[in-house]
Every structure is written in C-alpha cells, then in structure tokens.
Biopython code that builds the backbone (N, CA, C, O; Angstrom):
import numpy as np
from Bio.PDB.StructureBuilder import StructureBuilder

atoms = [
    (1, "UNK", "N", (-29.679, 105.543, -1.980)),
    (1, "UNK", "CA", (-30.972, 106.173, -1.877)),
    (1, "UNK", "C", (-31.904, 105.200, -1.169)),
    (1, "UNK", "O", (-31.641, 104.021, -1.409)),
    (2, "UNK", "N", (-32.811, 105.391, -0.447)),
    (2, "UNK", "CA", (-33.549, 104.643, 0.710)),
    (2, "UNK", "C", (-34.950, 105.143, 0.114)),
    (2, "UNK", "O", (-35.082, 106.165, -0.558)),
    (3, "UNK", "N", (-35.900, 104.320, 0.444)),
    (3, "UNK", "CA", (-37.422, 104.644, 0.161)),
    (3, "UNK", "C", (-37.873, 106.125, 0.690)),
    (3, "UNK", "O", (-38.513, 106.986, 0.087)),
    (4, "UNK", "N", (-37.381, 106.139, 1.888)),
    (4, "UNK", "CA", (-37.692, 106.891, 2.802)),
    (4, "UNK", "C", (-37.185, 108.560, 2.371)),
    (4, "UNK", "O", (-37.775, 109.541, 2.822)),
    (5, "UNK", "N", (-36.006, 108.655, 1.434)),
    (5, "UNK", "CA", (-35.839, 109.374, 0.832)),
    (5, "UNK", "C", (-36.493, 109.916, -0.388)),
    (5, "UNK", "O", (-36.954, 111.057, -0.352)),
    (6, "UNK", "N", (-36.576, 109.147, -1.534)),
    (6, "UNK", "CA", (-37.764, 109.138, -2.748)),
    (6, "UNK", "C", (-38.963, 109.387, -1.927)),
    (6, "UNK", "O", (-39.573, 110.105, -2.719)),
    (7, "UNK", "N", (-39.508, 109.323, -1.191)),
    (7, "UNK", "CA", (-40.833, 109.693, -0.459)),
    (7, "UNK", "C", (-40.787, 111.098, -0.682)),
    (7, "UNK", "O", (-41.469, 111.882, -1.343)),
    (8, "UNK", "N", (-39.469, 111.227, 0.296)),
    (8, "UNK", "CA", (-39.211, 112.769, 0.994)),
    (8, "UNK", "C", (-39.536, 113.580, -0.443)),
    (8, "UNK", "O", (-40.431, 114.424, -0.479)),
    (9, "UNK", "N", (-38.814, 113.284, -1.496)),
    (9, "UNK", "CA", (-38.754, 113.771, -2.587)),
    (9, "UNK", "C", (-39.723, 114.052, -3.204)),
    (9, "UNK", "O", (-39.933, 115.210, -3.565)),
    (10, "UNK", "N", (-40.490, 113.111, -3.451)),
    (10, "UNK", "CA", (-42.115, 113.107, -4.228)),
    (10, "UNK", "C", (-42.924, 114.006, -3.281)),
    (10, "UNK", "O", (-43.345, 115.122, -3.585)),
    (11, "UNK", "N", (-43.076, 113.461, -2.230)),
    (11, "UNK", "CA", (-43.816, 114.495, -1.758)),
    (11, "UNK", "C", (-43.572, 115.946, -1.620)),
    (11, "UNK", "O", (-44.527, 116.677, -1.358)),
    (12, "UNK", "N", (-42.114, 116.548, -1.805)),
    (12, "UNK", "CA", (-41.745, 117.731, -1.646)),
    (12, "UNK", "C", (-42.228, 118.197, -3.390)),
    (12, "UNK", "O", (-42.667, 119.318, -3.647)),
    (13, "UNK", "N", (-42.039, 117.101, -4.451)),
    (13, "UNK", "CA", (-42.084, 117.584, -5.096)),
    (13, "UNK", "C", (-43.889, 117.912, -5.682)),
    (13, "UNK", "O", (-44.214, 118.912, -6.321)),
    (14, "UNK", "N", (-44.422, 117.284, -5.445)),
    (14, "UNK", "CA", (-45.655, 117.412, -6.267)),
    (14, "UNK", "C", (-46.940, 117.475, -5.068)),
    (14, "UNK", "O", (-48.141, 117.312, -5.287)),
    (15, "UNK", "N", (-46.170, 117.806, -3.548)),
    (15, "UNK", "CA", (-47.189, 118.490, -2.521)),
    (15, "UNK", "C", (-48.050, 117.624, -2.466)),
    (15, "UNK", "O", (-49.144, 117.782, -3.008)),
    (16, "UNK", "N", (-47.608, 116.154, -1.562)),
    (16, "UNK", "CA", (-48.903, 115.067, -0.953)),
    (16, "UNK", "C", (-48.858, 115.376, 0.111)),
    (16, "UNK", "O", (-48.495, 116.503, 0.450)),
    (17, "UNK", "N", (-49.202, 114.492, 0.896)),
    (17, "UNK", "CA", (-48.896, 113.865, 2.481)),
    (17, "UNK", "C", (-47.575, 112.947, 2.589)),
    (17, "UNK", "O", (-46.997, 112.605, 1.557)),
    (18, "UNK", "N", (-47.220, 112.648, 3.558)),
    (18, "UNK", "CA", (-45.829, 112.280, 3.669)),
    (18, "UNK", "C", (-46.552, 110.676, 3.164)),
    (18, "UNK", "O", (-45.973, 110.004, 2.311)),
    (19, "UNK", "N", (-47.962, 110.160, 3.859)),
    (19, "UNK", "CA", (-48.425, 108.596, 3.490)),
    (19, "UNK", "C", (-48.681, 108.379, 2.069)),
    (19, "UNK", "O", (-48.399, 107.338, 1.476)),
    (20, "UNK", "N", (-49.114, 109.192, 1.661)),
    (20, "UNK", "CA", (-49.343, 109.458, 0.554)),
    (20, "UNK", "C", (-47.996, 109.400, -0.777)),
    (20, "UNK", "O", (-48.206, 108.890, -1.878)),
    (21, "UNK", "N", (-46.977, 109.877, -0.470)),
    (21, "UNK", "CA", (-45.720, 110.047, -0.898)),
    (21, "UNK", "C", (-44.915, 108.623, -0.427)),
    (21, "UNK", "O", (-43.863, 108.533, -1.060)),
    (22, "UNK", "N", (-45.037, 107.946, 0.130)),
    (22, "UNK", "CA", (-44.253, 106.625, 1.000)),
    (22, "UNK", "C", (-45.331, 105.559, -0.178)),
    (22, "UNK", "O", (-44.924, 104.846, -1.096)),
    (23, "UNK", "N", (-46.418, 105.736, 0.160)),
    (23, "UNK", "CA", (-47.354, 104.882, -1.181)),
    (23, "UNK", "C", (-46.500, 104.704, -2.560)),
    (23, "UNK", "O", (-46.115, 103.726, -3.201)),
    (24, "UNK", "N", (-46.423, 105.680, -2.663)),
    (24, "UNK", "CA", (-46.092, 106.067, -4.591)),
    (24, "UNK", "C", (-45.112, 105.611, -4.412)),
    (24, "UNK", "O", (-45.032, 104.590, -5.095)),
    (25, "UNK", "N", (-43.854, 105.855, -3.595)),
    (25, "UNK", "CA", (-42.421, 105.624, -3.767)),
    (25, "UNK", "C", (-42.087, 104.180, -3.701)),
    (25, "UNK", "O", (-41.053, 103.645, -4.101)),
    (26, "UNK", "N", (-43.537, 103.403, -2.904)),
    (26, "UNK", "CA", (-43.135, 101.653, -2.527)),
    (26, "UNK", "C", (-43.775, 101.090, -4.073)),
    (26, "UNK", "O", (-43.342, 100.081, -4.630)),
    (27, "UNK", "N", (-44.960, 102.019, -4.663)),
    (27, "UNK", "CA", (-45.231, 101.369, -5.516)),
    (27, "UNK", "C", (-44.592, 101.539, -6.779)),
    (27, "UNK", "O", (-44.816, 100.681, -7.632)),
    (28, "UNK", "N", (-43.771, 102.571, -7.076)),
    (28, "UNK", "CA", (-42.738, 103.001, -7.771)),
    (28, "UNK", "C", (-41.405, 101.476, -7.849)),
    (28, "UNK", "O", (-41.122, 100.788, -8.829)),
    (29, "UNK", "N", (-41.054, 101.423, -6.944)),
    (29, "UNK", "CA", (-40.220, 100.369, -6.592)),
    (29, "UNK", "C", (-40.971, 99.246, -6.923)),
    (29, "UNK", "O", (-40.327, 98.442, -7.596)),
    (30, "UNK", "N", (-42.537, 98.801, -6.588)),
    (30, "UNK", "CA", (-42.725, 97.454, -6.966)),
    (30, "UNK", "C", (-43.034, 96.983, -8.404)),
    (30, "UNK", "O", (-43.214, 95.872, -8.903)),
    (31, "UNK", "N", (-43.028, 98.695, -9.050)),
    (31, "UNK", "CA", (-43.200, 98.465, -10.785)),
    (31, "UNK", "C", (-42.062, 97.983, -11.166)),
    (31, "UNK", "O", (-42.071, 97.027, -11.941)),
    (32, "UNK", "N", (-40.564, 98.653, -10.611)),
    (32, "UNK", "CA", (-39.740, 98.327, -10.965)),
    (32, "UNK", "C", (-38.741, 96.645, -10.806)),
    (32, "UNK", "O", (-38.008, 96.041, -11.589)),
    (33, "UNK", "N", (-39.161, 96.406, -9.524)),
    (33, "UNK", "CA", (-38.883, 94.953, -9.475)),
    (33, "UNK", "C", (-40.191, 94.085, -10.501)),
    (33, "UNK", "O", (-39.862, 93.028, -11.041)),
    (34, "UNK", "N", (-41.383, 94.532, -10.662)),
    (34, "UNK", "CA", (-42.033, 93.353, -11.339)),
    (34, "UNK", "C", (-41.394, 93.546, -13.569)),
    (34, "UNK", "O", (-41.450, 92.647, -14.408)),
    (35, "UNK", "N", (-40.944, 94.864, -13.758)),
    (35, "UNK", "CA", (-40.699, 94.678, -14.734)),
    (35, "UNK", "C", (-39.156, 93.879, -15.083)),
    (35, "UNK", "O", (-38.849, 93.247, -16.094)),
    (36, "UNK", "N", (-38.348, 94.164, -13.866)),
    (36, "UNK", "CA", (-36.879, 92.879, -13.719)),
    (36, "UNK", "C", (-37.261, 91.316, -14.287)),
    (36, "UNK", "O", (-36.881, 90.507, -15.133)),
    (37, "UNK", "N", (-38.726, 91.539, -12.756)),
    (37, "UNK", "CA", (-38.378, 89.846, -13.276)),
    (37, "UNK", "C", (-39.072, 89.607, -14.241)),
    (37, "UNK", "O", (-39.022, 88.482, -14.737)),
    (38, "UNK", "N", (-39.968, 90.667, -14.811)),
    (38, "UNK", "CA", (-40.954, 90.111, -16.104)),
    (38, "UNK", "C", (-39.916, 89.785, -17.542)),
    (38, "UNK", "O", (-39.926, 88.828, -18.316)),
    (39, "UNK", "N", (-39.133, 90.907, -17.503)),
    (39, "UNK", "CA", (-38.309, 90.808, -19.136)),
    (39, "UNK", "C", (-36.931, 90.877, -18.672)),
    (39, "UNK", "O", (-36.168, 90.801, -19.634)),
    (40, "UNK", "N", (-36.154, 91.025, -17.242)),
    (40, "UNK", "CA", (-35.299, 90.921, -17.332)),
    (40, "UNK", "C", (-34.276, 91.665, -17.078)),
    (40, "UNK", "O", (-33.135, 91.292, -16.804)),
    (41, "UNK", "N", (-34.894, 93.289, -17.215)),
    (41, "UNK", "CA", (-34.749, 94.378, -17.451)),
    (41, "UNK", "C", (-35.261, 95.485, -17.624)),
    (41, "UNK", "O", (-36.270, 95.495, -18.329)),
    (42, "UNK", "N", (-34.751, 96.846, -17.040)),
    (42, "UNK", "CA", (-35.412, 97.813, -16.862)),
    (42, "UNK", "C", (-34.557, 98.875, -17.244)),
    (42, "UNK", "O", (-33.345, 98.658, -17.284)),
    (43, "UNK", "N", (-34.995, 99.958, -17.521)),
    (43, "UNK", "CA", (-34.161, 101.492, -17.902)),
    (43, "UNK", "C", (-34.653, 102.312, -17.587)),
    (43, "UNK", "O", (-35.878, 102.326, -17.465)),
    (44, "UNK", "N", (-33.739, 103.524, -17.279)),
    (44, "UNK", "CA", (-34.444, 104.893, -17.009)),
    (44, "UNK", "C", (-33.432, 105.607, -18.291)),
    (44, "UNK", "O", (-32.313, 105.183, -18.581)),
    (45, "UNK", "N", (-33.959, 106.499, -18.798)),
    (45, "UNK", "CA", (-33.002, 107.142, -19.578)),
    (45, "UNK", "C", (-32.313, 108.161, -18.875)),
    (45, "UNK", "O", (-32.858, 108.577, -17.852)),
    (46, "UNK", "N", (-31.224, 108.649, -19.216)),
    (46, "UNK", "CA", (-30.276, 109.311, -18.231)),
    (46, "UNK", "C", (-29.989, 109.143, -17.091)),
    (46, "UNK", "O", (-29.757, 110.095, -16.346)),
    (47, "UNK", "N", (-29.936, 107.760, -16.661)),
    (47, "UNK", "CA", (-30.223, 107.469, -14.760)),
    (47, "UNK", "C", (-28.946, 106.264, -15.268)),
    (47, "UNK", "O", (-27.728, 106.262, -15.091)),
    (48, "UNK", "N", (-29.846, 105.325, -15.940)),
    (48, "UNK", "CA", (-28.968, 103.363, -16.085)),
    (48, "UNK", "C", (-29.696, 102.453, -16.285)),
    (48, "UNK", "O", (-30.907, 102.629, -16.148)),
    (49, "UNK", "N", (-29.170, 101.163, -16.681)),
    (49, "UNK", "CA", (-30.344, 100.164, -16.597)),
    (49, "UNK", "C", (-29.769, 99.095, -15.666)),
    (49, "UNK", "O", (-28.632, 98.700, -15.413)),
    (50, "UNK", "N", (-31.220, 98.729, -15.183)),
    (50, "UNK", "CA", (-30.610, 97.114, -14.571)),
    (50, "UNK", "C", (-30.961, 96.373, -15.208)),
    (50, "UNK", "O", (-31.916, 96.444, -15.982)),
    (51, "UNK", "N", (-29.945, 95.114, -14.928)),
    (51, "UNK", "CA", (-30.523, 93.789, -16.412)),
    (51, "UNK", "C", (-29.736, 92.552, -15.369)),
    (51, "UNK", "O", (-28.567, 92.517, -14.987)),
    (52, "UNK", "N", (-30.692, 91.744, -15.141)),
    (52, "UNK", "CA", (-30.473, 90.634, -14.658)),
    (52, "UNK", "C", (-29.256, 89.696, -15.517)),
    (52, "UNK", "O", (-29.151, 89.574, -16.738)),
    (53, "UNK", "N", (-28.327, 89.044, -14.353)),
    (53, "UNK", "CA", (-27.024, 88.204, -14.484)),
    (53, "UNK", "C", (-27.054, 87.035, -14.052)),
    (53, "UNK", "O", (-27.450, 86.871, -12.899)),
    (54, "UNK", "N", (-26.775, 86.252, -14.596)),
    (54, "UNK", "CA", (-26.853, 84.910, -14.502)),
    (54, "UNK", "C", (-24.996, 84.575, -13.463)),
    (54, "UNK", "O", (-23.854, 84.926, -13.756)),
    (55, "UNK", "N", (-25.463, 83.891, -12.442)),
    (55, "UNK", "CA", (-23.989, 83.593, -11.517)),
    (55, "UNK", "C", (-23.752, 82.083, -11.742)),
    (55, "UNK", "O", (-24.665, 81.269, -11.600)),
    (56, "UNK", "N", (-22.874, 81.841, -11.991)),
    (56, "UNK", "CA", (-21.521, 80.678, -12.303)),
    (56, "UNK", "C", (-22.019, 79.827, -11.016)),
    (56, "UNK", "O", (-21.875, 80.615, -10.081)),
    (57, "UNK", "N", (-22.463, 78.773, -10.570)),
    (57, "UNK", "CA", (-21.623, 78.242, -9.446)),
    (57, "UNK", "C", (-20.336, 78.168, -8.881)),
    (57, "UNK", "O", (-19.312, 78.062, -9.554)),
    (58, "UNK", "N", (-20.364, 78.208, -8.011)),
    (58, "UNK", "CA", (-18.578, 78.360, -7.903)),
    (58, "UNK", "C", (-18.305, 77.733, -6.240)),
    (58, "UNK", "O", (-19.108, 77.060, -5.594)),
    (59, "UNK", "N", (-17.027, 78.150, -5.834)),
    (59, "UNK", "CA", (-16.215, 77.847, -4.528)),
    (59, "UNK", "C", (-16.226, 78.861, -3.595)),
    (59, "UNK", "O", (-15.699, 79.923, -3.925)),
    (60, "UNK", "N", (-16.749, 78.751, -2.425)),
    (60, "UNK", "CA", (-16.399, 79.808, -1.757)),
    (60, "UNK", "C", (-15.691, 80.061, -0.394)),
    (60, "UNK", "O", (-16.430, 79.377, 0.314)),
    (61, "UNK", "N", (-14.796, 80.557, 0.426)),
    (61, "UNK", "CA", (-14.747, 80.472, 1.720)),
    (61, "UNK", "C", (-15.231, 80.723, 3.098)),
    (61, "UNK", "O", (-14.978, 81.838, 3.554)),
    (62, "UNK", "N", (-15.763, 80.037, 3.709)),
    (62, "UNK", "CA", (-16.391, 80.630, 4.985)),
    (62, "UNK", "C", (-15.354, 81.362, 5.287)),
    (62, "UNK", "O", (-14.281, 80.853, 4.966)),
    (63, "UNK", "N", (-15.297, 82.596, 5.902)),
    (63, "UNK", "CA", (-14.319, 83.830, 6.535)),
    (63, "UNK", "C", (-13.676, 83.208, 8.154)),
    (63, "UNK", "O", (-12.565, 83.344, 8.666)),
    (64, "UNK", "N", (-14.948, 82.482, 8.644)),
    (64, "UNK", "CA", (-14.744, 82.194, 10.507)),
    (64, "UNK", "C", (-13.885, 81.181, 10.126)),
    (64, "UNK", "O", (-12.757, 81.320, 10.598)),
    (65, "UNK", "N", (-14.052, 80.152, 9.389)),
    (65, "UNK", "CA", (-13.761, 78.216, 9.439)),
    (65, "UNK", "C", (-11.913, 78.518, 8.264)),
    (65, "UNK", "O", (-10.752, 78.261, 8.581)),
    (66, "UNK", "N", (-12.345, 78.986, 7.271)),
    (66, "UNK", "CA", (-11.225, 78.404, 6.063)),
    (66, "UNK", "C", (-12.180, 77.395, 5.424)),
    (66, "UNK", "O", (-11.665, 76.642, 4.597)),
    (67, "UNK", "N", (-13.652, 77.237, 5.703)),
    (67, "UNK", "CA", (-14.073, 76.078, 4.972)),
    (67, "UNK", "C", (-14.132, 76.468, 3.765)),
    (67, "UNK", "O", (-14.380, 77.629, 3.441)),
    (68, "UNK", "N", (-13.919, 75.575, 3.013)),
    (68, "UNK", "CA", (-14.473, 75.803, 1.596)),
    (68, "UNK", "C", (-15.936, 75.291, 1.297)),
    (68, "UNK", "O", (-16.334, 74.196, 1.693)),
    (69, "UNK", "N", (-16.676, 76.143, 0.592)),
    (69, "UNK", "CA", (-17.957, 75.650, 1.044)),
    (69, "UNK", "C", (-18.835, 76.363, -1.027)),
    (69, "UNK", "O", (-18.818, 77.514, -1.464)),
    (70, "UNK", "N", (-19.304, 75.356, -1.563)),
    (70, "UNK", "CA", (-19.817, 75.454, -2.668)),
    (70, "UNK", "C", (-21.179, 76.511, -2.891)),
    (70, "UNK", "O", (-22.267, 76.548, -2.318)),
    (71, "UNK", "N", (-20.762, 77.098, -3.669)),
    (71, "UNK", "CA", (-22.066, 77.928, -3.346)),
    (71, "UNK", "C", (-22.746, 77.968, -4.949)),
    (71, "UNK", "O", (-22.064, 77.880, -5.970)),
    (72, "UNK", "N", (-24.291, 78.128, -4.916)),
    (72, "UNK", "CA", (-25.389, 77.009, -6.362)),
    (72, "UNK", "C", (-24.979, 78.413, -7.701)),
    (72, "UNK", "O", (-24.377, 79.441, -7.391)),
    (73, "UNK", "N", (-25.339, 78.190, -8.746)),
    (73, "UNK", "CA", (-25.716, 78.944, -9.342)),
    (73, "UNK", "C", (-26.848, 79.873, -9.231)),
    (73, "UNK", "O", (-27.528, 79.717, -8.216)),
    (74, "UNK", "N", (-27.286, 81.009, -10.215)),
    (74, "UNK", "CA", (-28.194, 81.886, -9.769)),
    (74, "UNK", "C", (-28.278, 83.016, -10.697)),
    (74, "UNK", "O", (-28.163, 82.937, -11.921)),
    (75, "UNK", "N", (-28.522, 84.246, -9.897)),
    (75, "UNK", "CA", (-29.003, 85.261, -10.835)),
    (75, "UNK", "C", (-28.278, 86.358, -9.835)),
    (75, "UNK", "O", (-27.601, 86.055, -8.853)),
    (76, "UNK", "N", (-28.566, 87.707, -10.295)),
    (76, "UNK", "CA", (-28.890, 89.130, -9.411)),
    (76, "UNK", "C", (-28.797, 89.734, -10.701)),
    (76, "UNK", "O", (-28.546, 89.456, -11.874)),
    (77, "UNK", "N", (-29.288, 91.207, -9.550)),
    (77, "UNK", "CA", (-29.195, 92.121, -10.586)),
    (77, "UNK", "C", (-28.206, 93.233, -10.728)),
    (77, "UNK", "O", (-27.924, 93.912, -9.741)),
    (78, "UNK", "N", (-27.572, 93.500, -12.089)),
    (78, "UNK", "CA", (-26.545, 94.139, -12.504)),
    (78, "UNK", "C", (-27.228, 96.412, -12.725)),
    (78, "UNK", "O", (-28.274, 96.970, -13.055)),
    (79, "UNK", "N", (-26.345, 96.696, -12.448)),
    (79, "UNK", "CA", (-26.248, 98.218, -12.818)),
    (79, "UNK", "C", (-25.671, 98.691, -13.685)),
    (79, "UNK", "O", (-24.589, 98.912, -13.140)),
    (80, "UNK", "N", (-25.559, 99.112, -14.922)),
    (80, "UNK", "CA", (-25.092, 100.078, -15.537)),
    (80, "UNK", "C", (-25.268, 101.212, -15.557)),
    (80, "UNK", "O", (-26.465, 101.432, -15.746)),
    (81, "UNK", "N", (-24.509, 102.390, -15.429)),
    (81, "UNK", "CA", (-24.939, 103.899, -15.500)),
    (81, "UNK", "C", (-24.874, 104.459, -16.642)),
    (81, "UNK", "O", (-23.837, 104.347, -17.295)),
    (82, "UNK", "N", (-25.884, 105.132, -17.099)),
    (82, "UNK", "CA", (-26.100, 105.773, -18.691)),
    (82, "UNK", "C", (-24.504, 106.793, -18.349)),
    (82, "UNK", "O", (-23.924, 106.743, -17.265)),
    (83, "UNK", "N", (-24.092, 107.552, -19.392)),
    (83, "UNK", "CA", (-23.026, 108.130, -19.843)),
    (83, "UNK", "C", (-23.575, 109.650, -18.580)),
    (83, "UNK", "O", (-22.949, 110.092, -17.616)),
    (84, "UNK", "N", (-24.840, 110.047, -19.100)),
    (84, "UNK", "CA", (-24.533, 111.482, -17.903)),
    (84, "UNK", "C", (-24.456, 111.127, -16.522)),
    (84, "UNK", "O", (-23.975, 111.956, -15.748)),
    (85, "UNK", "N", (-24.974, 109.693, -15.961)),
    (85, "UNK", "CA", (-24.904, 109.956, -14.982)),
    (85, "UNK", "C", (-23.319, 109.627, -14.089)),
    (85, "UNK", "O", (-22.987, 109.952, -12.949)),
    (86, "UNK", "N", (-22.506, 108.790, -15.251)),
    (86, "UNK", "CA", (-20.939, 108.516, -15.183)),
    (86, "UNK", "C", (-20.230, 110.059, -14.916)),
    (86, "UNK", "O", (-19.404, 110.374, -14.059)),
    (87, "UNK", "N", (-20.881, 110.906, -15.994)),
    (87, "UNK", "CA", (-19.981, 112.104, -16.066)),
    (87, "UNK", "C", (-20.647, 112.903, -15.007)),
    (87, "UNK", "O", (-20.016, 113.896, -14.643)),
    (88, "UNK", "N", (-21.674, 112.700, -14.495)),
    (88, "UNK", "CA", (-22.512, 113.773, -12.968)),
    (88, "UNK", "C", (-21.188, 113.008, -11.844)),
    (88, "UNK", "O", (-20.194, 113.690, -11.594)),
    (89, "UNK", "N", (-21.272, 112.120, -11.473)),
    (89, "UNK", "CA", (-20.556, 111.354, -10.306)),
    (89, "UNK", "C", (-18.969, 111.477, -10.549)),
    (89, "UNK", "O", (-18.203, 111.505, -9.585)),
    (90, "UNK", "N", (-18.460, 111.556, -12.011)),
    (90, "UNK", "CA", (-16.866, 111.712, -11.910)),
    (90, "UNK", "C", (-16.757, 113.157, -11.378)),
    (90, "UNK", "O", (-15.825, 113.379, -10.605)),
    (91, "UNK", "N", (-17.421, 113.961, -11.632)),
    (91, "UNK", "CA", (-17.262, 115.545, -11.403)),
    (91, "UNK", "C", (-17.991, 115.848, -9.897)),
    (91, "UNK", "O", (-18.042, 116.927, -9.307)),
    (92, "UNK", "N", (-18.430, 114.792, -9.561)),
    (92, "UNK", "CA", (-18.469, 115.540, -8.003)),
    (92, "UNK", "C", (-17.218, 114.402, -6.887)),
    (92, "UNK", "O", (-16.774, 114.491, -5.743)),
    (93, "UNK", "N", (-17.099, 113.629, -7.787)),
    (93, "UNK", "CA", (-15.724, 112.892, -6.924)),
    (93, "UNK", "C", (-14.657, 114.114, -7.222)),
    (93, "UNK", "O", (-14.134, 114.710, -6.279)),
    (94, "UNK", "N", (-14.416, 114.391, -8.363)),
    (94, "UNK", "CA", (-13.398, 115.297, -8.281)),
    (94, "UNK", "C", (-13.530, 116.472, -7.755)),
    (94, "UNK", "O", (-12.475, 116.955, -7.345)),
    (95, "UNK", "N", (-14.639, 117.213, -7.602)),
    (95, "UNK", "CA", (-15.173, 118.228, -6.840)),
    (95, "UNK", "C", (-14.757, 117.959, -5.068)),
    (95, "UNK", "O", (-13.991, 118.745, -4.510)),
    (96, "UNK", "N", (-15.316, 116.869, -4.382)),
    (96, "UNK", "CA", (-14.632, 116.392, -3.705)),
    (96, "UNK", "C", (-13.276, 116.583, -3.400)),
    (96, "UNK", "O", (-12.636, 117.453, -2.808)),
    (97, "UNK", "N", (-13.051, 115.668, -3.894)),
    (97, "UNK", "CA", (-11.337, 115.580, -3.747)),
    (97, "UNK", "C", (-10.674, 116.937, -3.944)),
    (97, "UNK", "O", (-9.449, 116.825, -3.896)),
    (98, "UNK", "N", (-11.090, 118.177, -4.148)),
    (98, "UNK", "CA", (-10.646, 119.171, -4.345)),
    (98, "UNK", "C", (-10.924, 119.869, -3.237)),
    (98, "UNK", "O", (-10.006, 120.406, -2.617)),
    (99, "UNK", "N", (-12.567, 119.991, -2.717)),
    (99, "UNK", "CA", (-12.286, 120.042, -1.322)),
    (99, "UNK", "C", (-11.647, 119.441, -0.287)),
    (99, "UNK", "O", (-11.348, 120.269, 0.573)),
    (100, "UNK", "N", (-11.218, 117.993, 0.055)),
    (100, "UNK", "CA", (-10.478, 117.664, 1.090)),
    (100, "UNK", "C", (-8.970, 118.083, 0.788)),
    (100, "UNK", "O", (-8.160, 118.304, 1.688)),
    (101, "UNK", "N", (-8.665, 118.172, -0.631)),
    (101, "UNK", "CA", (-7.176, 119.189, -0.377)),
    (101, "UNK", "C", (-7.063, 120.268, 0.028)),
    (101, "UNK", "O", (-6.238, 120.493, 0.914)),
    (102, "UNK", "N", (-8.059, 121.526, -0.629)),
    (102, "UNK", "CA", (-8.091, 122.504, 0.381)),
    (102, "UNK", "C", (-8.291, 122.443, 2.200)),
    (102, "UNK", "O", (-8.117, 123.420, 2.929)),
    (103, "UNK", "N", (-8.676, 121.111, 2.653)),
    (103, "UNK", "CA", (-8.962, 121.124, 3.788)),
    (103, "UNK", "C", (-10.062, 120.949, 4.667)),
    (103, "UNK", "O", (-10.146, 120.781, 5.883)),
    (104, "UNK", "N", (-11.068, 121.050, 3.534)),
    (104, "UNK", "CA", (-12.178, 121.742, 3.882)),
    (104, "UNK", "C", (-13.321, 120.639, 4.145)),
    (104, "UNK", "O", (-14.452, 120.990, 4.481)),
]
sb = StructureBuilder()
sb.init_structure("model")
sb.init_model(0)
sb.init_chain("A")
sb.init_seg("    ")
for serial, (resi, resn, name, xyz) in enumerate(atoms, 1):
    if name == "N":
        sb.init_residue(resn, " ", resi, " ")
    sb.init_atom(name, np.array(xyz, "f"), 0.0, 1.0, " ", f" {name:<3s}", serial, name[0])
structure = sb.get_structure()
C-alpha cells in the first residue's frame, strides 16, 4: 500500500480534495511512526501490530566482492497480522491459485 493510495481512499471515502486527502494520509502515517518510536509499538485491531526488534550484530557478505563485511547492531520494525487478516489473505491466495488453474 503506497501513500498515494490511502489518499485515494480517504478522499473517496469521506469526499475531500485529493490535497486535502494526501494531508491526512501523511499525517496518519506520521502518528504512526511517532507512536513506534514513542512506546515501541503500535496496533490496529483487526489489521496487526508493529513492535520494534532489536538486531544481533552479525556477519555479512558483500554480493559483488565475497567480502565479509560486519554489520552493527540495531533495531527495525516487525509485523504481525491479527488472526482475520491471516485468514482474509490465505483465502484470496487460494482464491488465486484457483484461478490460475482454471487458466484464467
């Protein structure tokens, strides 16, 4: 999903201006990154949560060289999907896959 989409959305849904709708959707997003880094974590109910991960230092390979090249410890952020939205996405993969056997 792209900003540019959630725009499309908001504004279709609750009848702004397209600037108007691009506003809400960036500031939508900047609630959501400031509550990450405030506690750590965020949820939507029936959507998922993200919850910040702590990364290992570790070893890594440059792809061009074979170098081995150390890369620091750190963070990002992790996804979990609440249970409906596991069971929305298994049923349109399989929905899917049912169309490309028919052909279609």
């Amino acid at each position: 999903m792209s900003k540019k989409f959630l725009a499309d959305t908001i504004q279709k849904s609750i009848e702004i201006t397209g600037v108007g709708a691009t506003a809400l959707a960036g500031d939508i997003i900047e609630a959501i990154k400031a509550e990450i880094v405030q506690t750590g974590r965020f949820t939507i109910p029936e959507f998922g949560a993200f919850s910040v991960r702590e990364t290992p230092k570790r070893t890594a390979m440059n792809p061009r060289t074979g170098e081995k090249v150390a890369v620091k410890a750190g963070a990002t952020v992790r996804f979990k999907p609440s249970p409906a939205l596991r069971e929305a996405a298994h049923a349109a993969l399989k929905k899917s896959k049912r169309k490309a056997a028919k052909g279609g």
